[in-house]
PQR file of N, CA, C, O and H, with PARSE charges and radii, in Angstrom:
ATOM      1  N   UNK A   1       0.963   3.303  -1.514 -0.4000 1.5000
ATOM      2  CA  UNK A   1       2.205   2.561  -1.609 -0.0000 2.0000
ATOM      3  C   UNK A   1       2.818   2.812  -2.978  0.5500 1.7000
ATOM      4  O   UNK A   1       2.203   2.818  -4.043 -0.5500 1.4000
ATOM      5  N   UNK A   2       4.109   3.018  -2.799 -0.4000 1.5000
ATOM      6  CA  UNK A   2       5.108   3.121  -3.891 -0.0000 2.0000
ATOM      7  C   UNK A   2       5.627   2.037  -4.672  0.5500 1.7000
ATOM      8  O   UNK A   2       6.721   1.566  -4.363 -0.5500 1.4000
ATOM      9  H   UNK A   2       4.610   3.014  -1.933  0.4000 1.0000
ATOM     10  N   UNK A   3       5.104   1.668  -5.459 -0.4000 1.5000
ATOM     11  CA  UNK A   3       5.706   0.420  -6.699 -0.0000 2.0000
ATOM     12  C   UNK A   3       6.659   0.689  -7.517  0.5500 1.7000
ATOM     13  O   UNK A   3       7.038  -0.213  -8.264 -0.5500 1.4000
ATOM     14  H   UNK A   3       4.215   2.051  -5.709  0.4000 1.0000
ATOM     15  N   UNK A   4       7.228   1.880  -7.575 -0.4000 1.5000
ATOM     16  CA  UNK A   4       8.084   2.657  -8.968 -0.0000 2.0000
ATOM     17  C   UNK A   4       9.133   1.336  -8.720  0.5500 1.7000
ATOM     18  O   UNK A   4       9.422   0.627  -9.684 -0.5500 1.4000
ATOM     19  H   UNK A   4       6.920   2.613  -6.969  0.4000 1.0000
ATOM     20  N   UNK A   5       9.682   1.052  -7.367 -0.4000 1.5000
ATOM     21  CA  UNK A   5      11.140   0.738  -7.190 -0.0000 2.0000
ATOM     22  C   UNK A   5      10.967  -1.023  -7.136  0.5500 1.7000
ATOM     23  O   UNK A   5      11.955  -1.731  -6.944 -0.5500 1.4000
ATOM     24  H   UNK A   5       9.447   1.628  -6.584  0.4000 1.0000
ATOM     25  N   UNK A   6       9.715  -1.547  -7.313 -0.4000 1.5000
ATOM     26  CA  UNK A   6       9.732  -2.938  -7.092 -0.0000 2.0000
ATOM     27  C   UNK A   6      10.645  -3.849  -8.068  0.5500 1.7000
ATOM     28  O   UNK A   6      10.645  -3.596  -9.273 -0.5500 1.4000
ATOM     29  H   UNK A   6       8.912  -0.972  -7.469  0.4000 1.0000
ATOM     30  N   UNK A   7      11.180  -4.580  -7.709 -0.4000 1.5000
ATOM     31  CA  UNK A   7      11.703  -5.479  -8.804 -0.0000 2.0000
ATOM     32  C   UNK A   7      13.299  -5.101  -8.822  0.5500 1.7000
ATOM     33  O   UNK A   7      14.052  -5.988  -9.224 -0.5500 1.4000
ATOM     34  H   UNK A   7      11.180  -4.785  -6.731  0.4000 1.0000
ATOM     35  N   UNK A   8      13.845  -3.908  -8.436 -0.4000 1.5000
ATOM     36  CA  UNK A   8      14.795  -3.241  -8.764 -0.0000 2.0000
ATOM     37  C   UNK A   8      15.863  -3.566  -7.620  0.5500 1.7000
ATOM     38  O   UNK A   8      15.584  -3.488  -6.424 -0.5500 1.4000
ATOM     39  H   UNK A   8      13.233  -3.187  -8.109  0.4000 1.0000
ATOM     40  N   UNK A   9      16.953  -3.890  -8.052 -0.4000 1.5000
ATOM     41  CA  UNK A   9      17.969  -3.900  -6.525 -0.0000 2.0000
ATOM     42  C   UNK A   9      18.334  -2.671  -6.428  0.5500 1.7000
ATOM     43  O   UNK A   9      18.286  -1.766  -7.261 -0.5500 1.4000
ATOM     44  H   UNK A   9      17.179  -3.953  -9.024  0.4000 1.0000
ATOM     45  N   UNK A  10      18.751  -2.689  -5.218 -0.4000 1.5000
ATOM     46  CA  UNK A  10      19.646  -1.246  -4.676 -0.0000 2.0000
ATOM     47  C   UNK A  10      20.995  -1.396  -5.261  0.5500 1.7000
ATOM     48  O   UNK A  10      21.474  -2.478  -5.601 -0.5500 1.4000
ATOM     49  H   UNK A  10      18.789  -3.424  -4.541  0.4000 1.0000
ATOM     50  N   UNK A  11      21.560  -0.292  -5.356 -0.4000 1.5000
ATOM     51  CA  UNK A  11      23.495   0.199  -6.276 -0.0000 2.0000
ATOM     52  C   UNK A  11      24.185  -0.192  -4.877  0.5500 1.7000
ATOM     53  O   UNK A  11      24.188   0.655  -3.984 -0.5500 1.4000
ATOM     54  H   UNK A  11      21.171   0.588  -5.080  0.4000 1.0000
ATOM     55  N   UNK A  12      24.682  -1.260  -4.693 -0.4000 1.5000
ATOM     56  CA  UNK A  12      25.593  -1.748  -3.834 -0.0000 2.0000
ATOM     57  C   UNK A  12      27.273  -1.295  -3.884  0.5500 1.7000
ATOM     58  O   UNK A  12      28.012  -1.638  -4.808 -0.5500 1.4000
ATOM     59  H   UNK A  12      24.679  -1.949  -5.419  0.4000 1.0000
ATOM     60  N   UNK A  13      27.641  -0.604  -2.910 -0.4000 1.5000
ATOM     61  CA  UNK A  13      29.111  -0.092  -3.922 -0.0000 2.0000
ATOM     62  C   UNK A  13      30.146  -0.642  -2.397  0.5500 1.7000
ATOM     63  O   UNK A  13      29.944  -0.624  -1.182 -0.5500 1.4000
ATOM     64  H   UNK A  13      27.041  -0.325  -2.160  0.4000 1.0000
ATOM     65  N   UNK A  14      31.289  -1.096  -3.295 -0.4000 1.5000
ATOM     66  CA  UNK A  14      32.299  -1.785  -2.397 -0.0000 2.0000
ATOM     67  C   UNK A  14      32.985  -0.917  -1.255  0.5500 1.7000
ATOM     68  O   UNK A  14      32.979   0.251  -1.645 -0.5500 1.4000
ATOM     69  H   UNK A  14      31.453  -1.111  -4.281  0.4000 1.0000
ATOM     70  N   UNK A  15      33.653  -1.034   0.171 -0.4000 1.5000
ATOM     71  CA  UNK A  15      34.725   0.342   0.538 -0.0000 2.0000
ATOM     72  C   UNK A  15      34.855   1.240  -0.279  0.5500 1.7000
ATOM     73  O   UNK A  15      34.492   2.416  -0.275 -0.5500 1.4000
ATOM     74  H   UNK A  15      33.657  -1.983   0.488  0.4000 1.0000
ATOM     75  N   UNK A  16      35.813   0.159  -1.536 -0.4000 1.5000
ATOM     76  CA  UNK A  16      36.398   1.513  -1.986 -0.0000 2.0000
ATOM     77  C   UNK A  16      35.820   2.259  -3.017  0.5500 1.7000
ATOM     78  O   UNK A  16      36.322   3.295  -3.454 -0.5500 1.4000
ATOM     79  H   UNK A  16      36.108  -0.797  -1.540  0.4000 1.0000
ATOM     80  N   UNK A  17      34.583   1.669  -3.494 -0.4000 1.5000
ATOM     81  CA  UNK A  17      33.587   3.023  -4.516 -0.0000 2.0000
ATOM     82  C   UNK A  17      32.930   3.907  -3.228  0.5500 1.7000
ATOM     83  O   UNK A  17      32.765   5.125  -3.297 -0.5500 1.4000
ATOM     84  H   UNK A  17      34.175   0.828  -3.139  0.4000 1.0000
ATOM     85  N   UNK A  18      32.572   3.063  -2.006 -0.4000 1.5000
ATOM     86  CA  UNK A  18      31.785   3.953  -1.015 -0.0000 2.0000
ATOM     87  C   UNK A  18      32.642   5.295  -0.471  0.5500 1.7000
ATOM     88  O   UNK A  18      32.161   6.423  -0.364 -0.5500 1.4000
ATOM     89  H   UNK A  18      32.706   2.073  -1.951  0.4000 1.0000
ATOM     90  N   UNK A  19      33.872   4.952  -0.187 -0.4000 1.5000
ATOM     91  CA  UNK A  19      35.468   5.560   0.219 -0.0000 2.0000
ATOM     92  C   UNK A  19      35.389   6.665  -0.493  0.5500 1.7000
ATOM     93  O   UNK A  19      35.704   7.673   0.140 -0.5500 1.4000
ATOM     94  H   UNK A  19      34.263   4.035  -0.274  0.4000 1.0000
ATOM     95  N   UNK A  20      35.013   6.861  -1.817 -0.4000 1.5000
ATOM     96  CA  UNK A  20      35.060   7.734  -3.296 -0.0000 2.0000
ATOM     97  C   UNK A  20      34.687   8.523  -3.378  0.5500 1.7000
ATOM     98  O   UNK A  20      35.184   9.620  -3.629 -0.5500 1.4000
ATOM     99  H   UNK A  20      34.757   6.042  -2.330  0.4000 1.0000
ATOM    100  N   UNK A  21      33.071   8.034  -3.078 -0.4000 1.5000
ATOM    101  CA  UNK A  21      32.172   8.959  -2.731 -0.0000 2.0000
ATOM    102  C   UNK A  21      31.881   9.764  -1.665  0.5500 1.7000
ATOM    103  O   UNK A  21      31.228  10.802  -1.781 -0.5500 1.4000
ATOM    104  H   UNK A  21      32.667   7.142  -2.874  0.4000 1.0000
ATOM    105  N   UNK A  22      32.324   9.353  -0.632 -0.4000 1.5000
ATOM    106  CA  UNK A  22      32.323   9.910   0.412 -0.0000 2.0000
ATOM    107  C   UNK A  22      34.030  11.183   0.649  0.5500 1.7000
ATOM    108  O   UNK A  22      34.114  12.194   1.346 -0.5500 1.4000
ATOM    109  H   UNK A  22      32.854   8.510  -0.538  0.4000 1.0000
ATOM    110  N   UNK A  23      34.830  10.695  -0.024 -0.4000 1.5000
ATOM    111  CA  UNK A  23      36.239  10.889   0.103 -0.0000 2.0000
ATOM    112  C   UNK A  23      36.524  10.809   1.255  0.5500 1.7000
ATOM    113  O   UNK A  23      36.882  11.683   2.044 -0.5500 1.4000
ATOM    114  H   UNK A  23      34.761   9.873  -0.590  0.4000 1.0000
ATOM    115  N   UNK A  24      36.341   9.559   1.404 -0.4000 1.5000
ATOM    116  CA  UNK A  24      37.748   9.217   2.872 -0.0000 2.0000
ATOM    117  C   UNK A  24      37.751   7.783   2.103  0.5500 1.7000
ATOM    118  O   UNK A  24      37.060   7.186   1.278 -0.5500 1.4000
ATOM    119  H   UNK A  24      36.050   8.849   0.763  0.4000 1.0000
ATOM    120  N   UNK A  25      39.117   7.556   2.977 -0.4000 1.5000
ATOM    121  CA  UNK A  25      39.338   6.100   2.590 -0.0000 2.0000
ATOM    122  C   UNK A  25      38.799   4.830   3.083  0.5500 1.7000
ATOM    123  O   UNK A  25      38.174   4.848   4.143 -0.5500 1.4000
ATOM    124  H   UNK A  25      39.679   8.041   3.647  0.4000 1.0000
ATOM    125  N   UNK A  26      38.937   3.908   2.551 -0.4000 1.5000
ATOM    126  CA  UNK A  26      38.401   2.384   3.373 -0.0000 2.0000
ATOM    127  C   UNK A  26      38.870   1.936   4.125  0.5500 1.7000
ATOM    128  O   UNK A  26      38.338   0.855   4.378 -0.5500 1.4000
ATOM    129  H   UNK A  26      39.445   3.894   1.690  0.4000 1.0000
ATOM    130  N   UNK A  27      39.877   2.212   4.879 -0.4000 1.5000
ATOM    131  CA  UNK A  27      40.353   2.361   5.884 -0.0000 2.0000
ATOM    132  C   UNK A  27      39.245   3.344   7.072  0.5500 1.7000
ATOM    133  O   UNK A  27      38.576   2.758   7.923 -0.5500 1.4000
ATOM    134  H   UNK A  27      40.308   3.090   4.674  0.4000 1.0000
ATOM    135  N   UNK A  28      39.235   4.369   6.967 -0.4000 1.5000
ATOM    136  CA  UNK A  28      38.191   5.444   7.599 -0.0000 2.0000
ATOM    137  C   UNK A  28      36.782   4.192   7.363  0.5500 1.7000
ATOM    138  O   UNK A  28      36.110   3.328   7.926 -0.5500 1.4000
ATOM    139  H   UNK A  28      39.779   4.845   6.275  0.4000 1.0000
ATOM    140  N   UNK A  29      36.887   4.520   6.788 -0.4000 1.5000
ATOM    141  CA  UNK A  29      35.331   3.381   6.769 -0.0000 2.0000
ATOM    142  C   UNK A  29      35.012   2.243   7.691  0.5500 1.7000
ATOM    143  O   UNK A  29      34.043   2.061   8.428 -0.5500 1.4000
ATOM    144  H   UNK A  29      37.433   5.221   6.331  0.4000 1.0000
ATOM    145  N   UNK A  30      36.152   1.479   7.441 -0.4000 1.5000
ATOM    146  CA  UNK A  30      36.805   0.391   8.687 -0.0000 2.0000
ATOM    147  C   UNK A  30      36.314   0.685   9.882  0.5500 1.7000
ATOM    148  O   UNK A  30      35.403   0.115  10.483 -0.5500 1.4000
ATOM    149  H   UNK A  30      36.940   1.627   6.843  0.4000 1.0000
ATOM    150  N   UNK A  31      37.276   2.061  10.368 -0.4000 1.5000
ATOM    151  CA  UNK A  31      36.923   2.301  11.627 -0.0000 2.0000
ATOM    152  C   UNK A  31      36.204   2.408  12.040  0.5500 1.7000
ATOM    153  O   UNK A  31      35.925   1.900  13.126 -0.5500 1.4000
ATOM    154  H   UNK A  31      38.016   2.524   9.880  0.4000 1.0000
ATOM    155  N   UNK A  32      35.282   3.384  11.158 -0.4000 1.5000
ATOM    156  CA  UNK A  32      33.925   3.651  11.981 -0.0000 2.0000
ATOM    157  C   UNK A  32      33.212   2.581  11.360  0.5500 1.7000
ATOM    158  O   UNK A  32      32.075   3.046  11.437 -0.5500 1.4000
ATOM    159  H   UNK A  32      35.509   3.797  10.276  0.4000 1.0000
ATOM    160  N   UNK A  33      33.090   1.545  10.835 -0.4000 1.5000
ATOM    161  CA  UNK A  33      32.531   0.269  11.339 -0.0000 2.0000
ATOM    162  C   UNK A  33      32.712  -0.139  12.393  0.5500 1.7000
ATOM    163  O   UNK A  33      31.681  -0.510  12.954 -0.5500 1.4000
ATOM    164  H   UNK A  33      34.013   1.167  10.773  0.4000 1.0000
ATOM    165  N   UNK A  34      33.771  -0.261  13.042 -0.4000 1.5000
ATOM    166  CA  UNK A  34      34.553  -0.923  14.302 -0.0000 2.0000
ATOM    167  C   UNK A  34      33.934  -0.151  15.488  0.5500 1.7000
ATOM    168  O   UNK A  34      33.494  -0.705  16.495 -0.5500 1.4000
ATOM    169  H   UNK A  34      34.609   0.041  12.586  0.4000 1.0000
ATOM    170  N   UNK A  35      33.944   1.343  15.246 -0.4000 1.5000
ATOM    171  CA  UNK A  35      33.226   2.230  16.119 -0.0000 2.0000
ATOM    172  C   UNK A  35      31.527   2.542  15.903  0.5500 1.7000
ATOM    173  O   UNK A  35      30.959   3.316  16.673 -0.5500 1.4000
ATOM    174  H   UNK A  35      34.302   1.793  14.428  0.4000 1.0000
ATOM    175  N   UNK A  36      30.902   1.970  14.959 -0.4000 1.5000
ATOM    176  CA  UNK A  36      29.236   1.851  15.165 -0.0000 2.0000
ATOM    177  C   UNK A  36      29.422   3.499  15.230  0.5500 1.7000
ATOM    178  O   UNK A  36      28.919   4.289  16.029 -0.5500 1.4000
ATOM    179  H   UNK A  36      31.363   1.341  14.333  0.4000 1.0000
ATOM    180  N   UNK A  37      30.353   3.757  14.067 -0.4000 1.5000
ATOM    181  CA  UNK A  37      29.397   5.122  13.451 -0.0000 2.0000
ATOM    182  C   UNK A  37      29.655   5.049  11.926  0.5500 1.7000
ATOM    183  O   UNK A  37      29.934   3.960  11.424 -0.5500 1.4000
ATOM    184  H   UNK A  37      30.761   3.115  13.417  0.4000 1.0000
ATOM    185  N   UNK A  38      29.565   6.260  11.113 -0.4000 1.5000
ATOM    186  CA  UNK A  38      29.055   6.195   9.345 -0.0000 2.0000
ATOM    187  C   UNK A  38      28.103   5.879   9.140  0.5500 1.7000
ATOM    188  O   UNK A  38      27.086   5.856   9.833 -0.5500 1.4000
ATOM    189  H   UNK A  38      29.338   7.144  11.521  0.4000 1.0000
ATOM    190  N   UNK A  39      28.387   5.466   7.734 -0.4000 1.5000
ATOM    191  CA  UNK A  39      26.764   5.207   6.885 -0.0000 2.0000
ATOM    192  C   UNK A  39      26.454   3.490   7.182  0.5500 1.7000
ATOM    193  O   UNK A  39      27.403   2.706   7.166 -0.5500 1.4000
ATOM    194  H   UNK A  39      29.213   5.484   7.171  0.4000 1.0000
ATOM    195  N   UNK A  40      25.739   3.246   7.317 -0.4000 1.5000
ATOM    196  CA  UNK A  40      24.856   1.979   7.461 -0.0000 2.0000
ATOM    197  C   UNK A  40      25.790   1.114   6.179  0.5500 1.7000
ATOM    198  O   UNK A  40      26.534   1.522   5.287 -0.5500 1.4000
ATOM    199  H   UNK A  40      24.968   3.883   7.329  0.4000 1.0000
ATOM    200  N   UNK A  41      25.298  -0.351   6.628 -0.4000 1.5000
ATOM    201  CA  UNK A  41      26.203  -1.012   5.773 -0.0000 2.0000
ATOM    202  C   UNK A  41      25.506  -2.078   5.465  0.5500 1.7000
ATOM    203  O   UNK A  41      24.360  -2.039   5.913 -0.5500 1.4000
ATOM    204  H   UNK A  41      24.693  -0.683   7.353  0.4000 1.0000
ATOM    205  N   UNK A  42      25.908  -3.483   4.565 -0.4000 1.5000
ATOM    206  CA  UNK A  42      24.980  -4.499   4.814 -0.0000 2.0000
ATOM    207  C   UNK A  42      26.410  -5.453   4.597  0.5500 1.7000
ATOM    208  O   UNK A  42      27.428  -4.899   4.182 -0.5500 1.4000
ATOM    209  H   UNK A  42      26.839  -3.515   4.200  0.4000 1.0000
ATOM    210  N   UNK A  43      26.398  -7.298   4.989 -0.4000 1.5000
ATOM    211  CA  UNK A  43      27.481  -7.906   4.632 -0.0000 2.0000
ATOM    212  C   UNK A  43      26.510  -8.488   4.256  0.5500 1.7000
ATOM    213  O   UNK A  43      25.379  -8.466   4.742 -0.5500 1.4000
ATOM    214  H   UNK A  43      25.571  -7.748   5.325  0.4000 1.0000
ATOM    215  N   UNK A  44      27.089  -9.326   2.916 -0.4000 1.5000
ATOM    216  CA  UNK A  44      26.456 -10.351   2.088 -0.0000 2.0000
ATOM    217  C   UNK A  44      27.496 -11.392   1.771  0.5500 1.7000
ATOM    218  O   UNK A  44      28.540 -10.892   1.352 -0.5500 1.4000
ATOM    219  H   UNK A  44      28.007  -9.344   2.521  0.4000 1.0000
ATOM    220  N   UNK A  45      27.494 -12.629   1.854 -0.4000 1.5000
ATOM    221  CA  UNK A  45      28.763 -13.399   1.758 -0.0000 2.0000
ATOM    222  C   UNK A  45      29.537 -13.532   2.807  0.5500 1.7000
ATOM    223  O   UNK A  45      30.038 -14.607   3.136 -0.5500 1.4000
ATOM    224  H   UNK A  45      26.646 -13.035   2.195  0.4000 1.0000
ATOM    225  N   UNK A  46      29.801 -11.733   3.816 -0.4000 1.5000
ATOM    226  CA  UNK A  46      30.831 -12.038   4.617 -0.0000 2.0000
ATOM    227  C   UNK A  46      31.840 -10.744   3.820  0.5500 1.7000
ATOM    228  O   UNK A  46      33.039 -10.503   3.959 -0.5500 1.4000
ATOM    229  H   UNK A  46      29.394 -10.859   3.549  0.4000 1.0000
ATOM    230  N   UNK A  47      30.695 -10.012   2.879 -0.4000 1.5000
ATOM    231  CA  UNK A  47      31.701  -8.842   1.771 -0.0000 2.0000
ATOM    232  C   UNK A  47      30.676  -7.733   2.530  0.5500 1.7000
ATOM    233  O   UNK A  47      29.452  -7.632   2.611 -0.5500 1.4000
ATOM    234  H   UNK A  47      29.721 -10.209   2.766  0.4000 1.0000
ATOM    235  N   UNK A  48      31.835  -6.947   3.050 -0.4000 1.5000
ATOM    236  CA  UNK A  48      30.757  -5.317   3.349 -0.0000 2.0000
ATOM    237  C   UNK A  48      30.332  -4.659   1.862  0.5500 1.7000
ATOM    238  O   UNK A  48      31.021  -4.698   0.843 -0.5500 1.4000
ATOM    239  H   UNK A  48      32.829  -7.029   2.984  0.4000 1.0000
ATOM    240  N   UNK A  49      29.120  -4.097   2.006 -0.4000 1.5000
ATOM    241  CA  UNK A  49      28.661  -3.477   0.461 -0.0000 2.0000
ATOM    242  C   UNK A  49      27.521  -2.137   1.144  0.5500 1.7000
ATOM    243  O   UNK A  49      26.531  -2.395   1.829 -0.5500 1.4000
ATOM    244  H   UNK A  49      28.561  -4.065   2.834  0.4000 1.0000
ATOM    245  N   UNK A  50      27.830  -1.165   0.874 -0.4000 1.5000
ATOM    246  CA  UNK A  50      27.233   0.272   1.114 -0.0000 2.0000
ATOM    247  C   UNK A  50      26.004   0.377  -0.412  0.5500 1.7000
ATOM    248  O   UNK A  50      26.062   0.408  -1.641 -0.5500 1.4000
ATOM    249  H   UNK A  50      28.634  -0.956   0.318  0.4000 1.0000
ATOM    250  N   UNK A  51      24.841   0.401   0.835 -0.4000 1.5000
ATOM    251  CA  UNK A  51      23.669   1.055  -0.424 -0.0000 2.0000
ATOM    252  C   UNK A  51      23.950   2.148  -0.690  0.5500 1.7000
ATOM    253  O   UNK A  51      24.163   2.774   0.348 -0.5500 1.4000
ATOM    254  H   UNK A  51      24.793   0.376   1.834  0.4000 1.0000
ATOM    255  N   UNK A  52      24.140   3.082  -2.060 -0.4000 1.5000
ATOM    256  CA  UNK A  52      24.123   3.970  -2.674 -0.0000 2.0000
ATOM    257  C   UNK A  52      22.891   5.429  -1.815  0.5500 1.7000
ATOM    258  O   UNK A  52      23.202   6.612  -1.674 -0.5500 1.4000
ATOM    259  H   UNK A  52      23.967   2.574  -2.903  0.4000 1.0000
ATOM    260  N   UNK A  53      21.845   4.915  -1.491 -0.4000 1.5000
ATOM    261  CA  UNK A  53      20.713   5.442  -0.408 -0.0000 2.0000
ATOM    262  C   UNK A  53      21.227   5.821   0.894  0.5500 1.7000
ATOM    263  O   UNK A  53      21.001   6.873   1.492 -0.5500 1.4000
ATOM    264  H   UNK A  53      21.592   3.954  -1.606  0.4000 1.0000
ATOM    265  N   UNK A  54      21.877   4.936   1.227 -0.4000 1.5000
ATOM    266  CA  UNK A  54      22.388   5.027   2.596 -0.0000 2.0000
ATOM    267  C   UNK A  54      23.524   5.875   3.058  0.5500 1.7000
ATOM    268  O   UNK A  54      23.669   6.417   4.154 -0.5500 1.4000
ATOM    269  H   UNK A  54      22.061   4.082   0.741  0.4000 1.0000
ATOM    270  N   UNK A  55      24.652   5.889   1.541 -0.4000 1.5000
ATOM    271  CA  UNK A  55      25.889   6.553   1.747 -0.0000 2.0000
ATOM    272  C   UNK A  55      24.729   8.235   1.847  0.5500 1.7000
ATOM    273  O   UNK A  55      24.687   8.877   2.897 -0.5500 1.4000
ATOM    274  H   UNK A  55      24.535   5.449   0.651  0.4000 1.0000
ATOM    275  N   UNK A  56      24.045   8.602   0.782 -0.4000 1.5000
ATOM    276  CA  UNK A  56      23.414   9.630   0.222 -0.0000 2.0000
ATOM    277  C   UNK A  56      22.700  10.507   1.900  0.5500 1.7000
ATOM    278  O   UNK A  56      22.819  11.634   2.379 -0.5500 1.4000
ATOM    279  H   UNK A  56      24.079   8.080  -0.071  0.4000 1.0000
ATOM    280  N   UNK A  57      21.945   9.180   2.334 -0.4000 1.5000
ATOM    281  CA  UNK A  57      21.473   9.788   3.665 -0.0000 2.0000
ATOM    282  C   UNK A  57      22.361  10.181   5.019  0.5500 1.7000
ATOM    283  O   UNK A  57      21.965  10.860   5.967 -0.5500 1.4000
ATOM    284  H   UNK A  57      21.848   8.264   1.944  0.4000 1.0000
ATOM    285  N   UNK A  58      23.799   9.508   4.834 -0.4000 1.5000
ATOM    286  CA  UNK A  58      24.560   9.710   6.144 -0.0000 2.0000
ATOM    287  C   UNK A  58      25.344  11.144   5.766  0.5500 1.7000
ATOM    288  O   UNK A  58      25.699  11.865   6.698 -0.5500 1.4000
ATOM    289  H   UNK A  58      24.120   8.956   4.064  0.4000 1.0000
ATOM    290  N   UNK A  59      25.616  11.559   4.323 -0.4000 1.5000
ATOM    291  CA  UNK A  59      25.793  12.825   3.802 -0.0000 2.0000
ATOM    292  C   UNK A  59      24.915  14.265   3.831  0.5500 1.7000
ATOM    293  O   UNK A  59      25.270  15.442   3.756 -0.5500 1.4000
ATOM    294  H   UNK A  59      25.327  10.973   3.566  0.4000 1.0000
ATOM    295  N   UNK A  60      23.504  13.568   3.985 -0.4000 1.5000
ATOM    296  CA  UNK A  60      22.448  14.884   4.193 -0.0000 2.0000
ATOM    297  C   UNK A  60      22.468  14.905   5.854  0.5500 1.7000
ATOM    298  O   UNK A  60      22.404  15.998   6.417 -0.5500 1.4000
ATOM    299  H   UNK A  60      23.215  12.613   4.046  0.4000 1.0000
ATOM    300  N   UNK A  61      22.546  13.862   6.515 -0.4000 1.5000
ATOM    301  CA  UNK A  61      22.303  13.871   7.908 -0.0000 2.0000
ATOM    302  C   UNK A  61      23.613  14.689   8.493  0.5500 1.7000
ATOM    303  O   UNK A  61      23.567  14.920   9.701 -0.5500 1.4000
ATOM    304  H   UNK A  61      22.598  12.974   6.058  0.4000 1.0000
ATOM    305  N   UNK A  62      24.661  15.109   7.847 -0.4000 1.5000
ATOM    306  CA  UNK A  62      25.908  15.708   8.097 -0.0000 2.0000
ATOM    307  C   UNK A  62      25.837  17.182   7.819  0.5500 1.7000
ATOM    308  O   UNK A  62      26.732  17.988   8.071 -0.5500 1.4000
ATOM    309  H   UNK A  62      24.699  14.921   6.865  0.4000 1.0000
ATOM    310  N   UNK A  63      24.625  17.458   7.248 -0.4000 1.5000
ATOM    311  CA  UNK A  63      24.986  19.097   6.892 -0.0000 2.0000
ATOM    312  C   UNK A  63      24.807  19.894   7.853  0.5500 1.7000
ATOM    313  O   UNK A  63      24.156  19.481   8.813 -0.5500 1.4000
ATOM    314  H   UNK A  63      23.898  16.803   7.043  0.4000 1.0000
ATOM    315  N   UNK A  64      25.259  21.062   7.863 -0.4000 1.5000
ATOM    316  CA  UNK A  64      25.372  21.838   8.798 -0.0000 2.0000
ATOM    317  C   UNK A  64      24.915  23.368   7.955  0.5500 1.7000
ATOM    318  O   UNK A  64      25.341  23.961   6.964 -0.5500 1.4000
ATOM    319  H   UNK A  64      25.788  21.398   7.083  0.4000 1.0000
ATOM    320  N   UNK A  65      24.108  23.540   8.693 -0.4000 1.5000
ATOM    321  CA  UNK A  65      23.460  25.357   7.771 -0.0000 2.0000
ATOM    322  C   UNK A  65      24.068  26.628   8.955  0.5500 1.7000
ATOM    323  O   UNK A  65      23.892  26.572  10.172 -0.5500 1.4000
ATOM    324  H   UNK A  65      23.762  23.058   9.499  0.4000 1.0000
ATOM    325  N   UNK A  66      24.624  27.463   8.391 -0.4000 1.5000
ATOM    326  CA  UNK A  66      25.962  28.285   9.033 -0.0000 2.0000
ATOM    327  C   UNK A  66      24.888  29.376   9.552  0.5500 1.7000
ATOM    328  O   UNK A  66      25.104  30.004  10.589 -0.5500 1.4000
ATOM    329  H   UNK A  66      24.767  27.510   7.403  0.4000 1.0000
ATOM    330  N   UNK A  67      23.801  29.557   8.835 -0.4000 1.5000
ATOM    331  CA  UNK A  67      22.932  30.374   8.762 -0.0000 2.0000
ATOM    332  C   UNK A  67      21.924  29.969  10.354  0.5500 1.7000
ATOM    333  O   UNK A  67      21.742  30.911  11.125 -0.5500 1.4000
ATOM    334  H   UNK A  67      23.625  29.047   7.993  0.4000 1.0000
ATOM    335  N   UNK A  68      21.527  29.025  10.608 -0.4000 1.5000
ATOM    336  CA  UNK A  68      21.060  28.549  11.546 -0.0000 2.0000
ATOM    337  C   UNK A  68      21.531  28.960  13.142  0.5500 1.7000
ATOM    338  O   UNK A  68      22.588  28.889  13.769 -0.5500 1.4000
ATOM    339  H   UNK A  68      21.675  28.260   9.981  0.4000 1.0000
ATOM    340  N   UNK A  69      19.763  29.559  13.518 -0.4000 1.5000
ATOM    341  CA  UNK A  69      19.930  30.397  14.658 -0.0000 2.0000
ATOM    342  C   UNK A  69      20.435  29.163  15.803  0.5500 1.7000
ATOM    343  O   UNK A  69      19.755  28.137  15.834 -0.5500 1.4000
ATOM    344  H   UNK A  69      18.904  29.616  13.008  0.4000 1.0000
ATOM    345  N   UNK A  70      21.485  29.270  16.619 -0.4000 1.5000
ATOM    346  CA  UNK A  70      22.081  28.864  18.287 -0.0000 2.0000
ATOM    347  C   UNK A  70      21.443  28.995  18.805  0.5500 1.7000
ATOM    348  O   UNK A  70      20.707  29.982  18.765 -0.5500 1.4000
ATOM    349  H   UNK A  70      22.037  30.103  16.593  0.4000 1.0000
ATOM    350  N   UNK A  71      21.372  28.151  19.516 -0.4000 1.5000
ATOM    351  CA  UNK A  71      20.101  27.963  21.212 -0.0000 2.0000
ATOM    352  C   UNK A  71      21.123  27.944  21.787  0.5500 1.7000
ATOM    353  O   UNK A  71      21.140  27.837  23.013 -0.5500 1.4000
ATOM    354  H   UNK A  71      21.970  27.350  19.548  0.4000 1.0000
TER
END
């Protein structure tokens, strides 16, 4: 088991830092909330807030290698 990260919160970033990083807007974000697709999200308060982890993983889960043999 991994202890490095105990104690530590996760980088919570609003739409529009998540929007930033991703480059689309919070608007786009919206939607595919509405449509149950993007990056994972959490509400706290009733405020949407994107883990920094999560934006990172819905970006690797998007790549596409050009090189990669077709079935």
């Amino acid at each position: 088991m991994n202890n490095a990260n105990v104690g530590e919160a996760p980088r919570l970033l609003d739409p529009i830092e998540a929007g930033r990083r991703l480059s689309v807007s919070p608007v786009t974000l919206a939607s595919w909330r509405c449509r149950g697709k993007g990056p994972s999200y959490v509400k706290i308060g009733g405020k949407v807030l994107y883990r920094a982890a999560d934006l990172d993983a819905f970006v690797s889960a998007a790549v596409i290698d050009p090189t990669a043999t077709a079935i």
